[in-house]
N, C-alpha and C positions, 0 to 999 in steps of 0.2 A: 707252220700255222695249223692247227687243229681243226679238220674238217669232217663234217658228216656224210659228206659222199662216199663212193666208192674207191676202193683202194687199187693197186696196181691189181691186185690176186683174185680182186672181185670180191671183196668182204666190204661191208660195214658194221666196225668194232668186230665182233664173233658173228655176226651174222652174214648169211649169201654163198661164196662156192660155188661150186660146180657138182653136184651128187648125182651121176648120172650112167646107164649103164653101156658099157663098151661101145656095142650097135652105135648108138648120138655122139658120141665122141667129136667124131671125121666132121660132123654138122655143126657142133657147135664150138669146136676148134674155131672152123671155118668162118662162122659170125666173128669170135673173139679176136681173131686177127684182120676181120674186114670193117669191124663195123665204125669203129673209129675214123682210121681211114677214107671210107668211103663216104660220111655225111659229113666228110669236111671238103670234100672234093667242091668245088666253086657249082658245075654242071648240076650237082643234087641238089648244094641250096638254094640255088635258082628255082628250081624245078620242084625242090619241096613248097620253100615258100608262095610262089605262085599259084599254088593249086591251093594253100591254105587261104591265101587272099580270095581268090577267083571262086572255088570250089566250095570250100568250106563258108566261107564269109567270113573270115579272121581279118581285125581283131573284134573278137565279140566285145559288147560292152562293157564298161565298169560299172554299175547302176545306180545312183544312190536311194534305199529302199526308205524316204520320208516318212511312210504311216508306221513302220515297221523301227525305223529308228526313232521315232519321240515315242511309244511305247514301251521301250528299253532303255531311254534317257540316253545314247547313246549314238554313234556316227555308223549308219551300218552299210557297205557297200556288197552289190551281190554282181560276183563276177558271172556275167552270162553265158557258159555254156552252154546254157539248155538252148541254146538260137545255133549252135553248130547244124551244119547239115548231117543229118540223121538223127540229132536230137539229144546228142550228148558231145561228151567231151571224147567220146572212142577213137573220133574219126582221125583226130589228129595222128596219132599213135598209127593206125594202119597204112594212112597216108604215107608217113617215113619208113614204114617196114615193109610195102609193096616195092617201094622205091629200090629198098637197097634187096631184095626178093628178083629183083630183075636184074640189076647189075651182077648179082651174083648167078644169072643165067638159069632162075629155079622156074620150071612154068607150071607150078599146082601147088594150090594155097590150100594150109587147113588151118581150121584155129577151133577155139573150145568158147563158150559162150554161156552166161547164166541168165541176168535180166532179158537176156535176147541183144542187149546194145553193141555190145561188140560183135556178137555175128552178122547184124545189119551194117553196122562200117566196116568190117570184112569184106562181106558180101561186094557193096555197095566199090569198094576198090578195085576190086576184082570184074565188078562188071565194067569200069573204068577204065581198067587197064585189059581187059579182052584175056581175062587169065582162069583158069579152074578156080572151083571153091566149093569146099567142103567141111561145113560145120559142124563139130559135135556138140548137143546140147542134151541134158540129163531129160530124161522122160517127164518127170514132176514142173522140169519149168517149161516145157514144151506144152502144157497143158493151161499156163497159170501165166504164161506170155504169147498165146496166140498169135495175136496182132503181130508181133516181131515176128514170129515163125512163118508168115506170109509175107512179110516183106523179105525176107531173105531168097524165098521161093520166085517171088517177083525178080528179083533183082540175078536169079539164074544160080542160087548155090546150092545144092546140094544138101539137107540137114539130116541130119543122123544121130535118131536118139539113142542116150546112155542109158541101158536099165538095167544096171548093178548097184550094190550099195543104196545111197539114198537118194538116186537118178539124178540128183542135183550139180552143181558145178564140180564140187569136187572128182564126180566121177566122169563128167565130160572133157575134164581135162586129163584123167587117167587112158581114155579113149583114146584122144588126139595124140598123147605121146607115145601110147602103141601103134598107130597110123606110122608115125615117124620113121618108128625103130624100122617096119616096114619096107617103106619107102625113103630111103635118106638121101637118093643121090637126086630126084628131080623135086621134091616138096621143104619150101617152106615153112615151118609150121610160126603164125602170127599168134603169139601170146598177148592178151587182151591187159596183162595188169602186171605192175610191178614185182610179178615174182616167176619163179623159175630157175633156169643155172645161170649163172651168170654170162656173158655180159645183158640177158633180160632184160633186167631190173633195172641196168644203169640205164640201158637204151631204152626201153621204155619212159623211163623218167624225163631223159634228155626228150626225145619228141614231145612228150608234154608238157615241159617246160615254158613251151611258148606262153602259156597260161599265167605265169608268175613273173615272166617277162613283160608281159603285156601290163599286167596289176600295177611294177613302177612305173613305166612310162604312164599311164592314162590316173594313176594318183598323185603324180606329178603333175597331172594337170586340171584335176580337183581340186586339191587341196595343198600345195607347192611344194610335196614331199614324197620321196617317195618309197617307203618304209612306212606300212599300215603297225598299228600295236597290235595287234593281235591279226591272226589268218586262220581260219577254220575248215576242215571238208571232212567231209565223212572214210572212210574206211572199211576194205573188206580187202582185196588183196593191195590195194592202194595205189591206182595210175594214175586218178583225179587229185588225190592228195599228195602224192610225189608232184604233178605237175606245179602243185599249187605252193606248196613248200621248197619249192627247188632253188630259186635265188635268194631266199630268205633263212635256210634253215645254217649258216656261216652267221646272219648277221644276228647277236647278240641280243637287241632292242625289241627282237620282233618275236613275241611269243604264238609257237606252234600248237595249234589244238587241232586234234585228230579225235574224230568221233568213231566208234562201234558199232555194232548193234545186239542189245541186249537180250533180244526178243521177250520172251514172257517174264525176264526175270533174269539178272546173271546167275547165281543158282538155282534156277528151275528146272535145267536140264534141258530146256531148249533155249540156248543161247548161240551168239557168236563172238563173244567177249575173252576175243582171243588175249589178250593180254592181261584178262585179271588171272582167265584160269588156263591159258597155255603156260608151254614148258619149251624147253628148248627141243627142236627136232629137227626132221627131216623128211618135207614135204615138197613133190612137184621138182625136184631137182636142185632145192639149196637148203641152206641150212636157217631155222627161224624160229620164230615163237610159234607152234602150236596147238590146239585143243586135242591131250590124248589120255588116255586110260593109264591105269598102274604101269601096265605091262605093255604101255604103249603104241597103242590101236589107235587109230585116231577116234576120237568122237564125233556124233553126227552134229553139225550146226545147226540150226536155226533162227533165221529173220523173218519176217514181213515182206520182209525185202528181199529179192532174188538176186539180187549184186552186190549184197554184202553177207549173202548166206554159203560160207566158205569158212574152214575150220583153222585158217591161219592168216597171216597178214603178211606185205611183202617184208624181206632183209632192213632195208632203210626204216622204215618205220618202226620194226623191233629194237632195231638200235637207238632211233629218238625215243622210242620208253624207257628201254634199259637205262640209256643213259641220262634220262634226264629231261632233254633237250625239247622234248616235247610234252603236250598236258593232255591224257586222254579220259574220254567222257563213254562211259556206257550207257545207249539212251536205248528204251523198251522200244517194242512194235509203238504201243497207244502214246508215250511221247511222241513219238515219231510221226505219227499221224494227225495228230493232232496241231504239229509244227508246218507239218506239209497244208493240210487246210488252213489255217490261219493266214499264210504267205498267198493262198489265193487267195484270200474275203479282204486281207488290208492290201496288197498290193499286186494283184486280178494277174498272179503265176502263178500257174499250179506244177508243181516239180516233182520229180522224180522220187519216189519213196528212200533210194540212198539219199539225195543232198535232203530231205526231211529231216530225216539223225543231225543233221550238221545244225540244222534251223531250229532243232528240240535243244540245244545247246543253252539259247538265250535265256530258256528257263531255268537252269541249272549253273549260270555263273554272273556276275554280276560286275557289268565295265563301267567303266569311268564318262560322266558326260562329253566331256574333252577326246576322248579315245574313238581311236579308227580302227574299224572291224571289220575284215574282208572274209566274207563268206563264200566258196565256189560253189556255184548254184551246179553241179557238176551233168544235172540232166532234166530234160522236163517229163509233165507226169502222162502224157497220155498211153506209154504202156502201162501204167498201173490202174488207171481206170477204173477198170474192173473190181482193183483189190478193195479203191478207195469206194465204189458203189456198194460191194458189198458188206464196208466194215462199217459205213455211217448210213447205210439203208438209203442210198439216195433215188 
């Protein structure tokens, strides 16, 4: 049967690998032959899922968004992440990668961080679990996410700005993986989003998954079915969008939309529209779509948005463009913005400037009254705040 997952070798289609240099090997050998294993073990998923019950507040909602769907003519459900504890979909993800971080006997956590959200569910596990932490985060969003960078400090981690390149994620997670090579026998290093060497990507997917799990069961009890037509999130290295396409991206009936971000323009030259104008490469340790020069340099990205402002996108999701399998949307900063306000004035949530791009969608395709639309509210807005005060003068 032909599937979009990952494959034995860690590819999906050409996309994923392992590109990684000697030093990480021994580390991530190590994950590749544990990780399987160990989050099938009975004790983990006890002990996973518990803390996503108890800790987290899983299972978030299924919502259905009334003022928002007879506006659209259309059935629109918004899966609530943004009510996780620390305010996105992150925490899931760290939750299972602390977990198997201890079993594999490592006691010092690092991870890389852009919106700030995964360094706060980082953080936030590590304080949890009584274990080190230490966050890279690019100097530019260290400035431009505040608020996050004090809740990490709160919560006892360490942050540690990136100021090379264009101080943003790309280059905080250049940081963290020289931390690594460093240090490989006692640190974990917790990657935040679906990319990386392989097994990342699939593990990261798998811990988010609960998300798309959750979607059939609670639209099974919506509306007696439980395959949405359509499922939409946003995209930038894509944890929230793997989680959210993970039981669905096998089944045929269910069309995949993955949103971007465009920022000023996809040819303006500040974009993140890795898929109109990436190329195939070799970024952060696997192989993927993207954004680089002639001669192969990467290009610098740009969003609005600090979680989707990354020059490429995970394996899995280059492979749903390539092949087809998925429909993706490049939406501007000012869509974007404009998507995220509106979701506060009709239905009093104000989200996260990535799940915005997913919500600037509804202007840009056109469903069916009869049709079921699940949208991942993937985070909510109060670290953007600021961005949203100073772009509508509030």
């Amino acid at each position: 049967m032909k599937t979009y997952h990952v494959d034995e070798n860690g590819y999906y289609g050409q996309f994923g690998g392992a590109y990684i240099p000697e030093m990480l090997y021994p580390n991530v050998e190590e994950l590749r032959q544990q990780y399987l294993k160990l989050t099938a073990e009975p004790s983990f998923k006890e002990e996973f899922n518990k803390l996503l019950k108890d800790y987290v507040g899983r299972p978030t909602p299924l919502y259905f968004a009334k003022r928002l769907s007879e506006k659209y003519n259309t059935k629109i459900y918004l899966k609530r992440e943004d009510l996780c504890h620390t305010g996105a979909h992150k925490v899931n993800n760290t939750i299972g990668q602390i977990l198997l971080a201890k079993r594999l006997g490592k006691n010092r956590i690092i991870a890389e961080t852009g919106a700030g959200q995964h360094g706060v569910a980082t953080a936030t596990v590590c304080a949890l679990m009584g274990i080190k932490c230490v966050v890279y985060m690019g100097a530019i969003d260290i400035q431009r996410q505040a608020p996050n960078v004090a809740r990490m400090k709160m919560l006892g981690a360490e942050v540690r700005p990136a100021t090379s390149g264009s101080k943003t994620l790309k280059d905080a997670t250049n940081e963290a993986i020289r931390d690594w090579i460093n240090n490989p026998v006692d640190t974990h290093y917790i990657i935040g989003s679906a990319i990386g060497p392989h097994p990342y990507p699939d593990m990261v997917s798998r811990f988010q998954s609960v998300i798309s799990e959750e979607i059939k069961s609670q639209l099974l009890e919506h509306e007696g079915r439980e395959n949405p037509d359509h499922v939409i999130a946003c995209v930038g290295g894509g944890s929230n969008a793997a989680g959210a396409f993970y039981h669905f991206v096998d089944t045929p009936g269910v069309n995949i939309i993955a949103v971007e971000a465009a920022g000023e323009g996809i040819h303006s030259g500040k974009s993140a529209a890795t898929t109109v104008l990436g190329k195939e490469g070799i970024i952060h340790g696997c192989k993927t779509l993207l954004m680089q020069s002639n001669d192969g340099q990467i290009t610098e990205p740009h969003s609005i948005s600090a979680g989707l402002d990354y020059p490429g996108i995970g394996p899995m999701h280059a492979h749903l463009c390539k092949s087809g399998r998925a429909e993706f949307f490049s939406i501007t900063d000012e869509d974007a913005m404009q998507g995220g306000l509106q979701l506060c004035q009709l239905e009093g949530i104000i989200p996260a400037i990535e799940s915005s791009h997913a919500l600037a969608v509804l202007d840009h395709k056109k469903f069916g009254s009869d049709e079921i639309v699940v949208l991942n509210l993937s985070g909510r807005g109060d670290k953007d705040l600021n961005t949203y005060i100073n772009y509508f003068n509030l």
